[in-house]
Each structure stands twice: as structure tokens, then as C-alpha cells.
DOTORTI-757136 format. One record per residue: x negated, y, z negated of N, C-alpha, C, O, CB in turn. Coordinates in Angstrom, 2 decimals. Each point is the difference from the previous one (the first is absolute). Glycine has a CB too. Example, Ala and Ser with C-alpha at 12.3 -4.5 7.8 and 13.67 -1.06 7.14 Angstrom:
<recs>
@n_x=-13.19&n_y=-5.69&n_z=-7.80&ca_x=0.89&ca_y=1.19&ca_z=0.00&c_x=-0.90&c_y=1.20&c_z=0.00&o_x=-1.04&o_y=-0.02&o_z=-0.66&cb_x=2.93&cb_y=-1.15&cb_z=-0.59
@n_x=-1.54&n_y=2.22&n_z=1.97&ca_x=-0.82&ca_y=1.19&ca_z=-0.06&c_x=0.77&c_y=1.09&c_z=-0.73&o_x=-0.51&o_y=1.11&o_z=-0.17&cb_x=-0.67&cb_y=-1.74&cb_z=2.32
</recs>
This chain:
<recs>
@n_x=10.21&n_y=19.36&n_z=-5.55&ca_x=-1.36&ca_y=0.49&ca_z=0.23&c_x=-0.23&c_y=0.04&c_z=1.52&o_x=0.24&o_y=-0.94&o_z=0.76&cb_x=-1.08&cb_y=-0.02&cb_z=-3.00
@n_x=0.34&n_y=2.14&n_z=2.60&ca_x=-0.07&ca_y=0.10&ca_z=1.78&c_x=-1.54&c_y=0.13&c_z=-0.18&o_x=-0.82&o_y=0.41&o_z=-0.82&cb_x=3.31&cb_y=1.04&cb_z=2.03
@n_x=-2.41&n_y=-1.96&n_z=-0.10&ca_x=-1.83&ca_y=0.18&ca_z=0.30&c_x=-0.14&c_y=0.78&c_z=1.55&o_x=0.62&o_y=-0.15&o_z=1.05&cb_x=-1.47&cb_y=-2.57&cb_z=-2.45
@n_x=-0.25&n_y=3.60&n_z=1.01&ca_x=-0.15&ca_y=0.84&ca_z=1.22&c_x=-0.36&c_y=-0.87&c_z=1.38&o_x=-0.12&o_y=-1.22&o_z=0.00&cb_x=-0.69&cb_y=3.19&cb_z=-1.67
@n_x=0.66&n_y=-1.17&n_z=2.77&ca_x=-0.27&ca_y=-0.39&ca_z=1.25&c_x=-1.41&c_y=-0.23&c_z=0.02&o_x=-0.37&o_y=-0.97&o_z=0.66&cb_x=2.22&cb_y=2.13&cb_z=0.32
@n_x=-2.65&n_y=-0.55&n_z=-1.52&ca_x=-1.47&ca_y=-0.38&ca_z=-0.29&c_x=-0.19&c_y=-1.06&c_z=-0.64&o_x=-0.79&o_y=-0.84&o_z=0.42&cb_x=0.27&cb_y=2.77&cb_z=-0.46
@n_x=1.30&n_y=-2.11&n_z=-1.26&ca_x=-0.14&ca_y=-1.20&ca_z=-0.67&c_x=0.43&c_y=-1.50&c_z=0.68&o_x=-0.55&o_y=-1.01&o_z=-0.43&cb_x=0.87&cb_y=2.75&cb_z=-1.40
@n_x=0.50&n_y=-1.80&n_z=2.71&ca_x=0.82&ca_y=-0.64&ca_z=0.93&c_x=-1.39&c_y=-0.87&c_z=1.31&o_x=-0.29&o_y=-1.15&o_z=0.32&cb_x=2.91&cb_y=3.49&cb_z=-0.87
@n_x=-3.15&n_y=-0.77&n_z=0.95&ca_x=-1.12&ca_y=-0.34&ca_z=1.13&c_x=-1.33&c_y=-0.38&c_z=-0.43&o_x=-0.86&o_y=-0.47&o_z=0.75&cb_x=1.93&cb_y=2.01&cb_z=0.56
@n_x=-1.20&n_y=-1.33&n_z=-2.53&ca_x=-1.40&ca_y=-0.79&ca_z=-0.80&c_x=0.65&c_y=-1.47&c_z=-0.12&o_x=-0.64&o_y=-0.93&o_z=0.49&cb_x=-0.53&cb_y=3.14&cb_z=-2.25
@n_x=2.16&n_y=-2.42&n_z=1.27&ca_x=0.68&ca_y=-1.52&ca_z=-0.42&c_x=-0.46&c_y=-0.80&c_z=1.51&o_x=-0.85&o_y=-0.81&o_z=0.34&cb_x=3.47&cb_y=1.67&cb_z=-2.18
@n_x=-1.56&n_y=-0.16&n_z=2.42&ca_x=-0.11&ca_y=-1.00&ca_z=1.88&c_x=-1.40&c_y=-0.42&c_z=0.52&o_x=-0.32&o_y=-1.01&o_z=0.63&cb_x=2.24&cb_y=2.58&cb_z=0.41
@n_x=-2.87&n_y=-0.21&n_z=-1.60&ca_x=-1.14&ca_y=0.10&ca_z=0.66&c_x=-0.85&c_y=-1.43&c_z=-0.65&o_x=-0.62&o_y=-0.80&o_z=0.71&cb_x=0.78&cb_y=3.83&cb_z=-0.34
@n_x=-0.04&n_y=-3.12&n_z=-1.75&ca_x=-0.43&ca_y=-0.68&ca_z=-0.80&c_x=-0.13&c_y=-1.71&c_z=0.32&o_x=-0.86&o_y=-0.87&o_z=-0.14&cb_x=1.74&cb_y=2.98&cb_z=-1.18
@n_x=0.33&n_y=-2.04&n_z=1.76&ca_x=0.95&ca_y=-1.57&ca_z=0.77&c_x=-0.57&c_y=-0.07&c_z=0.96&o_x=-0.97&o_y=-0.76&o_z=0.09&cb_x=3.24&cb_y=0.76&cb_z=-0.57
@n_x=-1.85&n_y=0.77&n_z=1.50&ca_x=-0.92&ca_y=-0.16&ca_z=1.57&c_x=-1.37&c_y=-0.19&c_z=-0.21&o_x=-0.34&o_y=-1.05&o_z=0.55&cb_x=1.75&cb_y=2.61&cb_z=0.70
@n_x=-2.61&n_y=-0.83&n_z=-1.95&ca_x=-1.36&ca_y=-0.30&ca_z=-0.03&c_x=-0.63&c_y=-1.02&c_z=-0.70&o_x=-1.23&o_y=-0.09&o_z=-0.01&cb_x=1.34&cb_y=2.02&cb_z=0.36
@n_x=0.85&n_y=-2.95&n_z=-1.12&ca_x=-0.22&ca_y=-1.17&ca_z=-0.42&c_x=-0.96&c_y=-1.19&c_z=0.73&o_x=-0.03&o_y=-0.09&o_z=1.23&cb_x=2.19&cb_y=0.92&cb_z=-2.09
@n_x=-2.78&n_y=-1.55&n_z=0.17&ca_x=-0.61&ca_y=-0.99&ca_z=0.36&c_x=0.98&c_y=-1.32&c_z=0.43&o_x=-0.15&o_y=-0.75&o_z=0.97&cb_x=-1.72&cb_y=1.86&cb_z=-2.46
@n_x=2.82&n_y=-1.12&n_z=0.53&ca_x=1.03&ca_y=-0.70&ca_z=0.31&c_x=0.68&c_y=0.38&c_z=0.73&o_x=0.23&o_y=1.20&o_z=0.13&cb_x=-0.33&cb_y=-1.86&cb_z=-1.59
@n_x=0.90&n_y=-0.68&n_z=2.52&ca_x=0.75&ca_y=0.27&ca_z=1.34&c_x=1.68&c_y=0.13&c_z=-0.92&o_x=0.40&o_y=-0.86&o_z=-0.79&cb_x=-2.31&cb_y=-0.91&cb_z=3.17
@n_x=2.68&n_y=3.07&n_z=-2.03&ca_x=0.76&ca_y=0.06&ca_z=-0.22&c_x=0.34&c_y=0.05&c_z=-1.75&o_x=1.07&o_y=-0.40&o_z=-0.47&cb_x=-1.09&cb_y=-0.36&cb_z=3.02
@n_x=-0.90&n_y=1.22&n_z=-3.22&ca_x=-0.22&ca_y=-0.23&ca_z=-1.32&c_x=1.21&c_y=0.75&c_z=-1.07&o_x=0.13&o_y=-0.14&o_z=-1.22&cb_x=-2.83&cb_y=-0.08&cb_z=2.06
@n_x=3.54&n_y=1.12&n_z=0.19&ca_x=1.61&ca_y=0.60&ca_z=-0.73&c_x=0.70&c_y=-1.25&c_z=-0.67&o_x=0.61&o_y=-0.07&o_z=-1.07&cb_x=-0.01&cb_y=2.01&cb_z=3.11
@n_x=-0.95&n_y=-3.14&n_z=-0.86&ca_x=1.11&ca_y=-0.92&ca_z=-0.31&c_x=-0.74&c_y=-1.13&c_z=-0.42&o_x=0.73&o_y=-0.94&o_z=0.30&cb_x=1.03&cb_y=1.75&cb_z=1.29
@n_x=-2.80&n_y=-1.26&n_z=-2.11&ca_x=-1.16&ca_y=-0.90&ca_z=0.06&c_x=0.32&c_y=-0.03&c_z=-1.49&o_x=0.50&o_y=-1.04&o_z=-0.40&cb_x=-2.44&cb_y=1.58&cb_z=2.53
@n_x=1.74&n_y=0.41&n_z=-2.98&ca_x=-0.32&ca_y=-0.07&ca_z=-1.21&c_x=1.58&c_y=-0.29&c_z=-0.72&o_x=0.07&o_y=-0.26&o_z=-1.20&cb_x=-2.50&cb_y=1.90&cb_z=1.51
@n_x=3.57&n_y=-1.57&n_z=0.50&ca_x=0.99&ca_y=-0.58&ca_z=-0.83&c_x=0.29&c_y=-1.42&c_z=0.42&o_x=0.89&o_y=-0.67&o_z=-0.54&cb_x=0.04&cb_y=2.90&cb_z=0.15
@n_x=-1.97&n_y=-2.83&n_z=1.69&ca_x=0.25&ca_y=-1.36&ca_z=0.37&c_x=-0.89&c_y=-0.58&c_z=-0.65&o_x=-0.09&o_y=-1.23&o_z=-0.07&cb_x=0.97&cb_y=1.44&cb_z=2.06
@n_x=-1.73&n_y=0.71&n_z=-2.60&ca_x=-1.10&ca_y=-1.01&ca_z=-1.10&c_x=0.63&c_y=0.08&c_z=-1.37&o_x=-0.55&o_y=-0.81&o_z=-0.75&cb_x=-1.89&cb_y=1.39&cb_z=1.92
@n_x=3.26&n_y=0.01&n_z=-1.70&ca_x=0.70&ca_y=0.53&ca_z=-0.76&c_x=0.98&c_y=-1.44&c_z=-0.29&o_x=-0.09&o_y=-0.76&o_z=-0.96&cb_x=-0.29&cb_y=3.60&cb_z=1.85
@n_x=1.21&n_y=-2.90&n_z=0.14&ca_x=0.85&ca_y=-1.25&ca_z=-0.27&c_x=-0.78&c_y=-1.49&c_z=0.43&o_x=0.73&o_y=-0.99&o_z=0.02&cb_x=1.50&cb_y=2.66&cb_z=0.46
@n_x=-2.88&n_y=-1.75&n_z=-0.33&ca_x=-1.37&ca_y=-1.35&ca_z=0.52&c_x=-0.16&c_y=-0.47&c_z=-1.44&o_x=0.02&o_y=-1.16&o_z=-0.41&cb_x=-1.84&cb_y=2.32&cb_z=2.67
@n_x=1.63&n_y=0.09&n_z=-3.02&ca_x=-0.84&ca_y=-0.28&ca_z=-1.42&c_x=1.06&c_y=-0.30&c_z=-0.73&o_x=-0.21&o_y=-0.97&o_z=-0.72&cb_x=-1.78&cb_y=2.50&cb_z=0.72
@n_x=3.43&n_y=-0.93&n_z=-0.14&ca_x=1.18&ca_y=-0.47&ca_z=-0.49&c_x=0.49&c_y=-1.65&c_z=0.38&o_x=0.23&o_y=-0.95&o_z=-0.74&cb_x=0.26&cb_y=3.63&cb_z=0.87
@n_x=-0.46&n_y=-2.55&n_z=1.14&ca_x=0.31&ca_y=-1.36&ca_z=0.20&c_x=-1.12&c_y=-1.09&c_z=-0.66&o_x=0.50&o_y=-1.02&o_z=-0.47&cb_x=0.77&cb_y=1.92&cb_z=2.68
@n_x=-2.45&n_y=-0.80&n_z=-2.26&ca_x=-0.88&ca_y=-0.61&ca_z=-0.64&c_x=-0.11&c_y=-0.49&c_z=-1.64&o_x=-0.36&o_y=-1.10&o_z=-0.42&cb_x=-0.37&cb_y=2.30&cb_z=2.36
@n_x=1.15&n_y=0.00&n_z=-2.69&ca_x=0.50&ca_y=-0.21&ca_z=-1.60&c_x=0.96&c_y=-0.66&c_z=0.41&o_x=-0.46&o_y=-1.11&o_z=0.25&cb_x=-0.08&cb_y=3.02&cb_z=-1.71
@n_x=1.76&n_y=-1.88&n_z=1.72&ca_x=0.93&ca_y=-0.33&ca_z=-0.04&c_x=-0.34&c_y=-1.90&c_z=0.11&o_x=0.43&o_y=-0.73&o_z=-0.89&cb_x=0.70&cb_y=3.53&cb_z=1.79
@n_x=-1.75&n_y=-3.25&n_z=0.01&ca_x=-0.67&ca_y=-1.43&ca_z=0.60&c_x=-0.37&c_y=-0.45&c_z=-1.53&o_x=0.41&o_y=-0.90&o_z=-0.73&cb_x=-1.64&cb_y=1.51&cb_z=3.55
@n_x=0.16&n_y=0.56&n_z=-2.99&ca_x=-0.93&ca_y=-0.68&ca_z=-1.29&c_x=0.94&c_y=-0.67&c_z=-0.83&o_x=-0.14&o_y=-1.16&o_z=-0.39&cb_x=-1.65&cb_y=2.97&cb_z=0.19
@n_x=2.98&n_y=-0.90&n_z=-0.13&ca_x=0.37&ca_y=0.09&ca_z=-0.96&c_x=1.45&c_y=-0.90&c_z=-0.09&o_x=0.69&o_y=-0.20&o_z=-1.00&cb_x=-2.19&cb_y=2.44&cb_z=0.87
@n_x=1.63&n_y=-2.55&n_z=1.04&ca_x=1.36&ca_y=-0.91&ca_z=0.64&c_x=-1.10&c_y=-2.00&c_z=-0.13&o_x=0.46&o_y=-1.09&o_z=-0.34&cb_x=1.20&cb_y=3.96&cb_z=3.07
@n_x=-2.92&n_y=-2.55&n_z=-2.36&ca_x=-0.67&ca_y=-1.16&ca_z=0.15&c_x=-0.70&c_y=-0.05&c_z=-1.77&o_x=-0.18&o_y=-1.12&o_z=-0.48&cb_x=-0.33&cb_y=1.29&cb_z=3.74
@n_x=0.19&n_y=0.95&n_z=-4.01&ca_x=-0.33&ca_y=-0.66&ca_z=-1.16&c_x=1.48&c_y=-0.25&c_z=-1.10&o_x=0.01&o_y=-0.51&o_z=-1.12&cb_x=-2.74&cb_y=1.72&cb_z=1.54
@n_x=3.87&n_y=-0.66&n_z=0.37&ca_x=0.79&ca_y=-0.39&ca_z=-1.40&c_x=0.68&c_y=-1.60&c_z=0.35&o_x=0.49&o_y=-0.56&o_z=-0.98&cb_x=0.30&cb_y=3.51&cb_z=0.23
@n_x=-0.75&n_y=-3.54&n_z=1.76&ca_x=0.05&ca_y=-1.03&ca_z=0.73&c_x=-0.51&c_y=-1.34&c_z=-0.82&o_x=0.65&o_y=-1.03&o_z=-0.14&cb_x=-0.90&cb_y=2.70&cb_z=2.17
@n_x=-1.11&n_y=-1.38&n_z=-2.55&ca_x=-0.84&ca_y=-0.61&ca_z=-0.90&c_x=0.05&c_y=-0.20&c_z=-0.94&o_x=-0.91&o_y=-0.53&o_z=-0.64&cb_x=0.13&cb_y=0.98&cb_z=1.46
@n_x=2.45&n_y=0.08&n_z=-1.47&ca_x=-0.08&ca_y=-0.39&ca_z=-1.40&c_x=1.87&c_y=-0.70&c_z=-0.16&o_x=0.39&o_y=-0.46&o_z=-1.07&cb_x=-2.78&cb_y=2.85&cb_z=0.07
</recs>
């Protein structure tokens, strides 16, 4: 699947005018934050039995 050059410069544009700083790469560092977090829960509730 190719995506046009328009479709391409709405994407970038989208990223750059964010509220969030750097938000291309933000949302996959919140992405694994929340992974590493289940993972805790879930390492600390099976611990308990």
C-alpha cells in the first residue's frame, strides 16, 4: 500500500502541530511505560500466591 505525497504531508504536518513535544515518538514511549507496567502488576500479583 503506497500512500501519496499529500497523504505523507498531512501525516508530518499532523506530528509537528501537536501539543505534545515530539509526539511521533512519545506515544510509543508511552506505549512501552504501560507495557512495562502490566508486566510489574503482573510479575508482583503472581508472586502472591
Amino acid at each position: 500500500m503506497v500512500q501519496t505525497a499529500a497523504a505523507m504531508e498531512f501525516y508530518n504536518g499532523y506530528w509537528v502541530n501537536s501539543y505534545l513535544p515530539a509526539a511521533d515518538v512519545l506515544w510509543m514511549v508511552v506505549i512501552l511505560i504501560v507495557a512495562l507496567l502490566a508486566l510489574w502488576q503482573a510479575r508482583t500479583f503472581v508472586s502472591k500466591f
